[in-house]
Backbone as CSV, one residue per row, in Angstrom:
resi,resn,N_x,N_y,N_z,CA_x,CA_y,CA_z,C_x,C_y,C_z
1,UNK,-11.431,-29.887,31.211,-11.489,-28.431,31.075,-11.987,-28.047,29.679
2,UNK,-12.852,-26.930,29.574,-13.128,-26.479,28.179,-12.366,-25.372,27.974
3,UNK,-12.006,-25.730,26.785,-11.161,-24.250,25.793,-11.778,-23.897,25.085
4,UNK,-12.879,-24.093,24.288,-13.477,-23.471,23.314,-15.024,-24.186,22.776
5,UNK,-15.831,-23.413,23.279,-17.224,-23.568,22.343,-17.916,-22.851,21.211
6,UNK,-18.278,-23.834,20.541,-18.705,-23.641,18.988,-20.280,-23.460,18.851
7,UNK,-21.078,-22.527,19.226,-22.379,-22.823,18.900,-23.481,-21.883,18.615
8,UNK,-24.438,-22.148,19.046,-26.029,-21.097,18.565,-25.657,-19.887,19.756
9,UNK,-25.595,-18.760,19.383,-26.392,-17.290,20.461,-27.904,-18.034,20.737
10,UNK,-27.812,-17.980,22.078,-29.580,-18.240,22.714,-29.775,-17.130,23.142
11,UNK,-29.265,-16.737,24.396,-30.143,-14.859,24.559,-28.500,-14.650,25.334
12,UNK,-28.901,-13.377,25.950,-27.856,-12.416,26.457,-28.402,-11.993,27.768
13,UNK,-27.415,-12.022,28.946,-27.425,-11.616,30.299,-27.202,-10.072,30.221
14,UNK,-26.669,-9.811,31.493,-26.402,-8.338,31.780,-24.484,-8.808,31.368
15,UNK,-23.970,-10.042,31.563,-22.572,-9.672,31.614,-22.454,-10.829,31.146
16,UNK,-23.001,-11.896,30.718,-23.196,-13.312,29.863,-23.704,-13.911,28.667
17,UNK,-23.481,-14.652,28.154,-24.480,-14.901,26.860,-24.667,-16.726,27.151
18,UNK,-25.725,-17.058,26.710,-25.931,-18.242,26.657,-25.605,-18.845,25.623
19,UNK,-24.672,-20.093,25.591,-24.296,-20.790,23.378,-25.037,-21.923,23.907
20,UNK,-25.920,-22.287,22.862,-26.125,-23.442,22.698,-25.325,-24.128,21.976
21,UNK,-25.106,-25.500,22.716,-23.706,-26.463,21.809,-24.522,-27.699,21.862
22,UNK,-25.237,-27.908,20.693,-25.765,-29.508,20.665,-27.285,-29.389,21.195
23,UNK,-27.294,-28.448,21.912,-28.938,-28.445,22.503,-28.579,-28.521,24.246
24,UNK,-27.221,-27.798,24.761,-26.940,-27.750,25.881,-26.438,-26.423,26.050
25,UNK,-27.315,-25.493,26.920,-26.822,-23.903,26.885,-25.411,-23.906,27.806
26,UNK,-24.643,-23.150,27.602,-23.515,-23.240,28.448,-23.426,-21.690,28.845
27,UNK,-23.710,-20.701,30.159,-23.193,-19.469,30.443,-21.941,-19.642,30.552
28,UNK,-21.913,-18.226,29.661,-20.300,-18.047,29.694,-20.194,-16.200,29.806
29,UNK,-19.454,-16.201,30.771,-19.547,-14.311,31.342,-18.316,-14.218,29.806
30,UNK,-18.595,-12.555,29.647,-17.484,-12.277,29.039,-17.494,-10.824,29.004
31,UNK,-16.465,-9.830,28.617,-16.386,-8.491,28.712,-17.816,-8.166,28.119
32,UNK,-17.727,-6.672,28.414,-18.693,-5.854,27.836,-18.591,-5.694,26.761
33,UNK,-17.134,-5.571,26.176,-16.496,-5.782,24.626,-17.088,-6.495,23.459
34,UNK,-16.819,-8.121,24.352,-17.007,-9.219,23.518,-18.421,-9.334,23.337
35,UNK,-18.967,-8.845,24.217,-20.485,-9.170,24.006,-21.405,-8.309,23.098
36,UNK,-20.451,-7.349,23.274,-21.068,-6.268,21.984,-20.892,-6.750,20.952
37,UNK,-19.584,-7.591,20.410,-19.174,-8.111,19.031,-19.554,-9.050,18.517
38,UNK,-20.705,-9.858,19.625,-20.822,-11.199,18.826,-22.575,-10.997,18.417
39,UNK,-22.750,-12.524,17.913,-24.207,-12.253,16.949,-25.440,-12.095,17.165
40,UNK,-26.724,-11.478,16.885,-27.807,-12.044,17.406,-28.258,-13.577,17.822
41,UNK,-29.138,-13.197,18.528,-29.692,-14.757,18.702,-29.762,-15.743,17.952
42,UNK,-29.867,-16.969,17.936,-30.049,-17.951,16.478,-28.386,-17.762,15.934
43,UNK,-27.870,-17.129,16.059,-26.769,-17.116,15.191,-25.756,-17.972,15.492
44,UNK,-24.705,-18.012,14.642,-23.539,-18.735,15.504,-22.370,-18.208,15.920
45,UNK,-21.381,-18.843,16.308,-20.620,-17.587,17.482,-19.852,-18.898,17.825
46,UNK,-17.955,-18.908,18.051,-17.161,-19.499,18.815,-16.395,-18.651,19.465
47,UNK,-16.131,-18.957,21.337,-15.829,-18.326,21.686,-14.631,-19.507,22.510
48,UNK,-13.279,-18.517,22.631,-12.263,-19.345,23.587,-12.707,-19.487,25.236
49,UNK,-12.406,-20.247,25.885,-12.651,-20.548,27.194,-11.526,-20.547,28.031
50,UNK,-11.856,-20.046,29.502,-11.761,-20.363,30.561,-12.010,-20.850,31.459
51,UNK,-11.697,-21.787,31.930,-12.833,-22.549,32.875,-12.036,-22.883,34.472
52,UNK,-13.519,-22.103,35.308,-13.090,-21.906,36.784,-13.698,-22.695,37.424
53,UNK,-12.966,-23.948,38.319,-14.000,-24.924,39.117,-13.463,-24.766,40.066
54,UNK,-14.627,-24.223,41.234,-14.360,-24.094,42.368,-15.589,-25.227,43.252
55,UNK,-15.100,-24.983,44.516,-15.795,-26.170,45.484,-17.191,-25.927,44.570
56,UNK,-17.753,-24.556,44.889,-19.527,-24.912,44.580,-19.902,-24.241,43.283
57,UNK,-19.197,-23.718,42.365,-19.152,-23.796,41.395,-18.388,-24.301,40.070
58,UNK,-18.961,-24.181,39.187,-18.070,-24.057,37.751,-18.245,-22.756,36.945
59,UNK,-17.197,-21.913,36.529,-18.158,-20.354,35.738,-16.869,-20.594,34.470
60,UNK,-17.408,-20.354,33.469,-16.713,-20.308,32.210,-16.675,-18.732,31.450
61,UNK,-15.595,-18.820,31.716,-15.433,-17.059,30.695,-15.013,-17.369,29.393
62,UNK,-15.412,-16.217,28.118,-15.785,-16.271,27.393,-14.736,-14.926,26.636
63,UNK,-14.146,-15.941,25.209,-13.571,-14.649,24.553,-13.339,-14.714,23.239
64,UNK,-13.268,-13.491,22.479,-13.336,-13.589,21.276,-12.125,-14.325,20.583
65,UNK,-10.899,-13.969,21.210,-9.304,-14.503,20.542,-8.695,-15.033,21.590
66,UNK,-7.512,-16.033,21.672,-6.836,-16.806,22.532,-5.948,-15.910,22.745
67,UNK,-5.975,-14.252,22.053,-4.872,-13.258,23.102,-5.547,-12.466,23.678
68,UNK,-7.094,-12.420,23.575,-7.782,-11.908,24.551,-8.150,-12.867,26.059
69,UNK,-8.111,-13.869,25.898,-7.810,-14.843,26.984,-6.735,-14.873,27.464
70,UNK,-5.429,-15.071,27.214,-4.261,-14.854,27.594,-3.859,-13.621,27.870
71,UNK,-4.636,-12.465,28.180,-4.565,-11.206,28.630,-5.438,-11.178,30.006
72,UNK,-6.551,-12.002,29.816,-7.495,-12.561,30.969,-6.982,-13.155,32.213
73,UNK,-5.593,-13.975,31.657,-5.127,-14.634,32.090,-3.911,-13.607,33.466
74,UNK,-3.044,-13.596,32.416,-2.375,-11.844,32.833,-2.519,-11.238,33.525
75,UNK,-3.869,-10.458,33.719,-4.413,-9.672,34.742,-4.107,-10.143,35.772
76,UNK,-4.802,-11.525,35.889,-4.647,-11.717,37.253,-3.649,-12.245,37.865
77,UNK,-2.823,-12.167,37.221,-1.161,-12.310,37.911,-0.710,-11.219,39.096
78,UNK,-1.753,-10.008,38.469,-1.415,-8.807,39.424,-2.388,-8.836,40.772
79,UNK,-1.132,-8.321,41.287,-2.207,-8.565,43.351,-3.692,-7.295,42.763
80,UNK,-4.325,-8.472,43.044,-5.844,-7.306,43.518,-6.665,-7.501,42.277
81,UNK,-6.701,-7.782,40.942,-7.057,-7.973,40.176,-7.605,-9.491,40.132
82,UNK,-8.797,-9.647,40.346,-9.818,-10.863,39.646,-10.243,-11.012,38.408
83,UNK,-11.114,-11.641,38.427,-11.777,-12.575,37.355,-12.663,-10.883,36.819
84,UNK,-13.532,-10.598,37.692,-14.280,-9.241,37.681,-13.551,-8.136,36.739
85,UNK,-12.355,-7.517,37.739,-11.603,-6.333,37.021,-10.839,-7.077,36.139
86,UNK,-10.206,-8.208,36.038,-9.541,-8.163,34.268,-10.743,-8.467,33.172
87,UNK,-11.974,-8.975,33.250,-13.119,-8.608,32.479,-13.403,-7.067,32.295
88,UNK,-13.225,-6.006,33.185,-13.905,-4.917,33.182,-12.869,-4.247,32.593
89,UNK,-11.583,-4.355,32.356,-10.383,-3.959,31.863,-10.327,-4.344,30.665
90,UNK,-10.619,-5.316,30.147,-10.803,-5.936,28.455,-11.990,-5.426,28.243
91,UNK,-12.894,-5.019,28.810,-14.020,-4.197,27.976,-13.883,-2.819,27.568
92,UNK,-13.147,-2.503,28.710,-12.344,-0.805,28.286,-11.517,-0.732,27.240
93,UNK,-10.537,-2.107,27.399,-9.136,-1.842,26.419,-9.293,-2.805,25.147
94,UNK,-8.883,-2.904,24.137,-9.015,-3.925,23.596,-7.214,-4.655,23.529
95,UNK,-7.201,-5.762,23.701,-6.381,-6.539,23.736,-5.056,-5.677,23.591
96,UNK,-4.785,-5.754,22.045,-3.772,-4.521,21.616,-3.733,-3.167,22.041
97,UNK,-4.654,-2.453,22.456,-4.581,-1.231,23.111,-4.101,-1.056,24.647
98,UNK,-4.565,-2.579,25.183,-4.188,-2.870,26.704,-2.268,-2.553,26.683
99,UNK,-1.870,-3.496,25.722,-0.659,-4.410,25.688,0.637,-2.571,24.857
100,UNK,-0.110,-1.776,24.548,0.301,-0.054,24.127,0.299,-0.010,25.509
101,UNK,-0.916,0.798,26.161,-0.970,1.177,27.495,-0.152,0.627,28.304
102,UNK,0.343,-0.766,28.288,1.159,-0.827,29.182,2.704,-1.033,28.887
103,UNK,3.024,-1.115,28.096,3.831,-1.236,27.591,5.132,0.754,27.613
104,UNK,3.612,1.583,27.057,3.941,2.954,27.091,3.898,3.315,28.652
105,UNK,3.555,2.740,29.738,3.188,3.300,30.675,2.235,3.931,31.029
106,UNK,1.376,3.807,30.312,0.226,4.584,30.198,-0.903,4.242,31.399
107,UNK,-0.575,4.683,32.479,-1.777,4.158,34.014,-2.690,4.957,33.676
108,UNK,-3.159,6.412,32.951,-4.326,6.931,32.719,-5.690,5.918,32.242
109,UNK,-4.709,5.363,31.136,-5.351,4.690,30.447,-6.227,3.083,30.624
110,UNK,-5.078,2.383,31.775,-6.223,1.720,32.149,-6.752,2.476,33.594
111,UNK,-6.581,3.109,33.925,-7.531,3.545,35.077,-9.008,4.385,34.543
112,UNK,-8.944,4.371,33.498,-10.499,4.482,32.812,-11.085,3.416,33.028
113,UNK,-10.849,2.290,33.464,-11.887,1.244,33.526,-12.566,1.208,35.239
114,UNK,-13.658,1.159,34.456,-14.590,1.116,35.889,-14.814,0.272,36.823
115,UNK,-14.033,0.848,38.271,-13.949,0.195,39.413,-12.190,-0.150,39.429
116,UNK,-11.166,0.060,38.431,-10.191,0.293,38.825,-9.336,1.914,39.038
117,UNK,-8.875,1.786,39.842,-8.556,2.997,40.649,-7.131,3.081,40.271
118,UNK,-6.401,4.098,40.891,-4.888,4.864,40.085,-3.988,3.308,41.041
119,UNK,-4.261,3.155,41.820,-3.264,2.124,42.285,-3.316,1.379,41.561
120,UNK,-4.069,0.548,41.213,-4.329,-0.740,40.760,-3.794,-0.725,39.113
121,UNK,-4.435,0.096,38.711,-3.812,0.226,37.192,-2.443,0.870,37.389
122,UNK,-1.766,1.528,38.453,0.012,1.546,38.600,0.519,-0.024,39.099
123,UNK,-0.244,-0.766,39.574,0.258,-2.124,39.759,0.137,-2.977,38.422
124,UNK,-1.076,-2.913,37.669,-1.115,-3.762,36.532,0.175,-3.576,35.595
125,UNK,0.562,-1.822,35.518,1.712,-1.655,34.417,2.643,-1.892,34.902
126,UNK,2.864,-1.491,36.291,4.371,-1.832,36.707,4.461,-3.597,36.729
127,UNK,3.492,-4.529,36.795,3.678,-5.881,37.297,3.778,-6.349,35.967
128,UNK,3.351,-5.890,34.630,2.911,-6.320,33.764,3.795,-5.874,32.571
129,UNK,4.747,-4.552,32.706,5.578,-4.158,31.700,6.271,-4.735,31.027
130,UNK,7.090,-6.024,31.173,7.898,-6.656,30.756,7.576,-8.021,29.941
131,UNK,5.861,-7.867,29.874,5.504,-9.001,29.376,4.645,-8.438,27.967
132,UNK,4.476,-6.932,28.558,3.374,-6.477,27.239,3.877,-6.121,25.869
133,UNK,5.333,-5.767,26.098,6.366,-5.428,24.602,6.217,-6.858,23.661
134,UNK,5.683,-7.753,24.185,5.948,-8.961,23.058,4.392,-8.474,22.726
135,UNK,3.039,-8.176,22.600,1.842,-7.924,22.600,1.629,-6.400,21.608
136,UNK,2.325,-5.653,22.023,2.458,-4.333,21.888,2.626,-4.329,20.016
137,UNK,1.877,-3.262,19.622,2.499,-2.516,17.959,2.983,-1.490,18.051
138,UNK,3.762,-0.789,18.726,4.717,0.105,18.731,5.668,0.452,19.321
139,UNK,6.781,1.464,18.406,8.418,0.867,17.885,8.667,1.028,19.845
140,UNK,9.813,0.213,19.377,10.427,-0.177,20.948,11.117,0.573,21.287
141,UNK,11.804,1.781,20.611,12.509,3.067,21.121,11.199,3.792,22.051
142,UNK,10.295,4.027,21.469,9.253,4.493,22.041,8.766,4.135,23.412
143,UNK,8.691,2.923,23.378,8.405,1.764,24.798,9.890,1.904,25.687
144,UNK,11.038,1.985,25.083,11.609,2.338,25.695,12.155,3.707,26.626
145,UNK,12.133,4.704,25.924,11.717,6.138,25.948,10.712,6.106,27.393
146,UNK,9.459,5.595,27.092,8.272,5.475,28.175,9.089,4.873,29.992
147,UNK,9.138,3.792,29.305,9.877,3.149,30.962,11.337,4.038,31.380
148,UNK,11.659,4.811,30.825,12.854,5.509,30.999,12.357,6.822,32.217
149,UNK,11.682,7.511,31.155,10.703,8.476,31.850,10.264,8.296,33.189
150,UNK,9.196,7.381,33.039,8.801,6.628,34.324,9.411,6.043,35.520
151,UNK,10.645,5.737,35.050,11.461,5.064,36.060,12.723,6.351,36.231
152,UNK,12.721,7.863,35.859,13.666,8.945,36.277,14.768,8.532,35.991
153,UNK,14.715,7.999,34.777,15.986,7.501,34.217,16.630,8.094,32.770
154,UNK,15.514,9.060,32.468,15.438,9.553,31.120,16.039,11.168,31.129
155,UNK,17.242,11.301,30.078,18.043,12.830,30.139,17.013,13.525,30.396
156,UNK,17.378,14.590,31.453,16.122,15.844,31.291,15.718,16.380,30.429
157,UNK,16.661,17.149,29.108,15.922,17.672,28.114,15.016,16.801,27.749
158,UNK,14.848,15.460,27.351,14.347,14.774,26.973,12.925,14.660,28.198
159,UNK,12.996,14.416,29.130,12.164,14.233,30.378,10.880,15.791,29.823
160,UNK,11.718,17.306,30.282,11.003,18.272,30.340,10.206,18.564,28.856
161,UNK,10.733,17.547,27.713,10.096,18.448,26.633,8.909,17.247,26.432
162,UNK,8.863,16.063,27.142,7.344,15.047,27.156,6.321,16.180,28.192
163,UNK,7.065,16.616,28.885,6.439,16.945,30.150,5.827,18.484,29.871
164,UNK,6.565,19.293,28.562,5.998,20.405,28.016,4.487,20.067,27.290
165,UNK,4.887,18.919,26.458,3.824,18.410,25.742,2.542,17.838,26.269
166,UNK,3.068,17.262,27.451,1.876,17.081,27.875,1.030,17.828,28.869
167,UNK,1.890,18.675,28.842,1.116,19.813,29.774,-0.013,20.653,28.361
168,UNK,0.608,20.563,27.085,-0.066,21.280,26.012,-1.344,20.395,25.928
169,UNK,-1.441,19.338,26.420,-2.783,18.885,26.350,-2.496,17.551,25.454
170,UNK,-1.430,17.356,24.854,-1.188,15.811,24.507,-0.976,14.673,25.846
171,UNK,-1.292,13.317,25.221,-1.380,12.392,25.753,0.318,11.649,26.332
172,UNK,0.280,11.327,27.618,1.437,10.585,27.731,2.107,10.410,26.428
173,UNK,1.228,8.730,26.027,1.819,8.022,24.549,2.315,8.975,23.697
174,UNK,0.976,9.849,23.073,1.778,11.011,21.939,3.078,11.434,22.335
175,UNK,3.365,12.089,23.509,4.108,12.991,23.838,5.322,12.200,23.536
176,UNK,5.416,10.851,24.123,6.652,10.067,24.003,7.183,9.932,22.880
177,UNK,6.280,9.138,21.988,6.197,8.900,20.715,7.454,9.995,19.661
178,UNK,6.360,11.448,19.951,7.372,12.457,19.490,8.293,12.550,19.572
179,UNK,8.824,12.542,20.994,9.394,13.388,21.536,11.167,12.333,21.350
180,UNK,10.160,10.803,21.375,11.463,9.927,20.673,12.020,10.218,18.979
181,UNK,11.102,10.357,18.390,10.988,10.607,17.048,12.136,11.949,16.645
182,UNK,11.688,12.789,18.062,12.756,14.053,17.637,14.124,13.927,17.969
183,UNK,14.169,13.439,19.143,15.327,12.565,19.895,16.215,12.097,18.862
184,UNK,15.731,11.606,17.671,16.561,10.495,16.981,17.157,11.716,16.088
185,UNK,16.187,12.412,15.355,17.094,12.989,14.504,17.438,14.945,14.629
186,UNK,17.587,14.255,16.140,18.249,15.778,16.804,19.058,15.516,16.976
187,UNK,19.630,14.351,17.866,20.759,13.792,18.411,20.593,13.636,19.744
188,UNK,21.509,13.067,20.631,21.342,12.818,22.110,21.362,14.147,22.641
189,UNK,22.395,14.933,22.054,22.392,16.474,23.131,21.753,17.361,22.836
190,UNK,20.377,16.956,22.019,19.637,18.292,21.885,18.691,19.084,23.250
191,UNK,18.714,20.085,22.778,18.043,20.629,24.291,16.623,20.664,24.362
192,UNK,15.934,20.916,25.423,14.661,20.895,25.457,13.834,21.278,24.821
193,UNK,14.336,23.027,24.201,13.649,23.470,23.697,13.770,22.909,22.098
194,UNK,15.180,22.635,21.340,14.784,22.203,20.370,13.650,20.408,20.163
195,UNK,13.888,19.815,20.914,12.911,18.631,21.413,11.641,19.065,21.224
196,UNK,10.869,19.844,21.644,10.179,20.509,21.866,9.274,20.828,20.457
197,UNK,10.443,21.897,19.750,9.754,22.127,18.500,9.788,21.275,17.346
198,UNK,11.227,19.930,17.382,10.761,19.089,16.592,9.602,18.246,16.969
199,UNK,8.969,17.793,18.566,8.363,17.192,18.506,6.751,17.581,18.249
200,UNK,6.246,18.934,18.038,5.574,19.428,17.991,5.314,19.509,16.152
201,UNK,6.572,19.567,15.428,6.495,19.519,14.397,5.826,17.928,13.647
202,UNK,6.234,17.144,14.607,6.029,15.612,14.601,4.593,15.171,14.715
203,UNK,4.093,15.733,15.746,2.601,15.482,15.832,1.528,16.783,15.003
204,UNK,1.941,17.601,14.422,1.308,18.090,13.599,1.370,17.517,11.948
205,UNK,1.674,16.706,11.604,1.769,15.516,10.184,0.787,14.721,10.419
């Protein structure tokens, strides 16, 4: 199995790049991401591997970091998700932004990627939540806060004043974010409306 090639950029596909390693081109597919990031031609370039051997083929995917592979990996743990959509999902998200999004609950966010649909990205977060908090850069009250929400488990004041905010045109994440932030130094029994205006006070800084 290959894990990793070291070599020359030869040219670029629509969704591949060719490395020369030694004077042997090797295709290797990789996001739309990665392929934007790596070098012109002639240049050099190591990329981590995946490697798929099936009866009539061999196809090697291609990535910039061993946690962008191990996110590659991930995907397809979830029903319905291939080789295809967790490539087309790492070109949308980047690694760390994936591992936020899901972590926050955030299904908007990967359902921006093209050709996944609201199910599929509610299956990736729900199948995938419990693995993305180790991945994730932000605070775990927050992540927690999120799956609370999501799962109708979260006090109402607390519930209606994400749900004010994001009706104001903030984002899931923001809204949470705040709305934990105010949470803390309101206290547990604050009411909606004060929630509300500390968390509003929160995202205007």
């Amino acid at each position: 199995m290959i894990g990793k090639l070291k070599g020359l950029i030869d040219s670029y596909g629509e969704d591949f790049v060719i490395l020369d390693v030694g004077g042997v081109g090797y295709q290797v597919h990789c996001s739309s991401r990665t392929l934007q990031h790596l070098p012109s031609p002639g240049e050099a370039a190591v990329l981590s591997i995946e490697t798929y051997v099936r009866e009539d083929q061999i196809k090697l995917f291609g990535f910039r970091t061993d946690q962008e592979r191990e996110w590659f990996r991930l995907l397809q743990t979830v029903q319905g998700v291939g080789a295809k959509v967790a490539l087309a999902v790492l070109g949308t998200l980047a690694p760390a932004d994936l591992a936020n999004a899901i972590a926050l609950r955030d299904k908007a966010a990967v359902a921006r990627t093209p050709g996944v649909g609201p199910k599929v990205a509610e299956r990736i977060v729900t199948e995938l939540k419990d693995k993305a908090p180790a991945f994730a850069n932000v605070d775990p009250a927050v992540v927690h806060l999120a799956g609370a929400v999501d799962d109708q488990r979260a006090p109402r004041p607390v519930a209606d004043a994400i749900s004010a905010l994001v009706n104001l045109g903030y984002g899931q994440p923001q809204a949470a974010a705040a709305i934990a932030s105010a949470s803390r130094s309101a206290g547990e029994n604050a009411e909606t409306a004060q929630l509300i205006r500390l968390g509003l006070k929160e995202l205007s800084k």
